[in-house]
C-alpha positions in Angstrom: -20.2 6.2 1.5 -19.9 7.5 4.9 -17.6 9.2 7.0 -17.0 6.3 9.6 -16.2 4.0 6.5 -14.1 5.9 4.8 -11.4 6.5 7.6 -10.3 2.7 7.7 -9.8 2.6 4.2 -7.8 5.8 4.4 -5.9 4.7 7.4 -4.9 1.5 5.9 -4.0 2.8 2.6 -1.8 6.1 4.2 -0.8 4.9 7.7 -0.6 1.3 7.4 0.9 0.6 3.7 2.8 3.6 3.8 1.4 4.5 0.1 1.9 8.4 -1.6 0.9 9.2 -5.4 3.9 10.3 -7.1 2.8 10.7 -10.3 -0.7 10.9 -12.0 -2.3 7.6 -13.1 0.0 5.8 -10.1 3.0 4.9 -12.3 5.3 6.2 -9.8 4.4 5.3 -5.6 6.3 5.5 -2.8 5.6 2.8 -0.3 6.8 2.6 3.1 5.3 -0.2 5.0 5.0 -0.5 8.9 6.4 -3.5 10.8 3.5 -3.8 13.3 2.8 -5.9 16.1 0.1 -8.4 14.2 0.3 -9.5 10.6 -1.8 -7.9 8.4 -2.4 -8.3 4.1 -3.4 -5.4 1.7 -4.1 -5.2 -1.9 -4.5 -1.5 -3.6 -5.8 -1.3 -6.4 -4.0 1.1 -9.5 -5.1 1.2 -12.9 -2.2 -0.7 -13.9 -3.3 -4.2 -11.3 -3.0 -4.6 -7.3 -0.2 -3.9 -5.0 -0.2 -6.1 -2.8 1.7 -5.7 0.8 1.6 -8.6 3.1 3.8 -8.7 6.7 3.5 -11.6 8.8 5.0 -10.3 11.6 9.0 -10.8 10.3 9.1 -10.5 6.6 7.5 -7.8 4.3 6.3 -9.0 0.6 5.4 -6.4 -1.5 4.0 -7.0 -5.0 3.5 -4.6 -8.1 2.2 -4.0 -11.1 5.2 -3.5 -13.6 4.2 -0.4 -14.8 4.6 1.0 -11.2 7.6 2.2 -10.2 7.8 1.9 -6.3 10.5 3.9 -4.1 11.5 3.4 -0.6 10.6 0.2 -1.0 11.4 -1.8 2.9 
C-alpha cells in the first residue's frame, strides 16, 4: 500500500462519511454524513456487514448492519 492510496480511502471514510469507532469490534459508530455538492455512494466494511451511505444530492440513505449501533445519524 502506499501513501498516495491510502489518503482517499481515509478521506472518504473520516471526511466524507463522517464515520468514528466508538467501540471495539465497530458495534457502536458515529456517522455524520456530509451533504455535498455531487452525489456520491460508500460501503464500509465492519465485521458485522457493510454500511452503506449513499446521497444523491437531496436525500441521505444510510444502511447498517444490525449489530451496529449508529449515533448522530442525519
Amino acid at each position: 500500500s502506499h501513501a498516495w492510496s491510502a489518503s482517499p480511502a481515509f478521506f472518504l471514510i473520516s471526511q466524507l462519511a463522517g464515520l468514528q469507532i466508538l467501540e471495539p469490534g465497530m458495534r457502536r459508530v458515529r456517522l455524520s454524513p456530509e451533504r455535498t455538492d455531487f452525489p456520491y455512494r460508500l460501503n464500509l466494511p465492519t465485521p458485522h456487514g457493510p454500511i452503506a451511505v449513499e446521497w444523491n444530492g437531496e436525500v441521505m440513505d444510510l444502511s447498517t448492519p444490525g449489530e451496529v449501533t449508529v449515533e448522530n445519524q442525519p
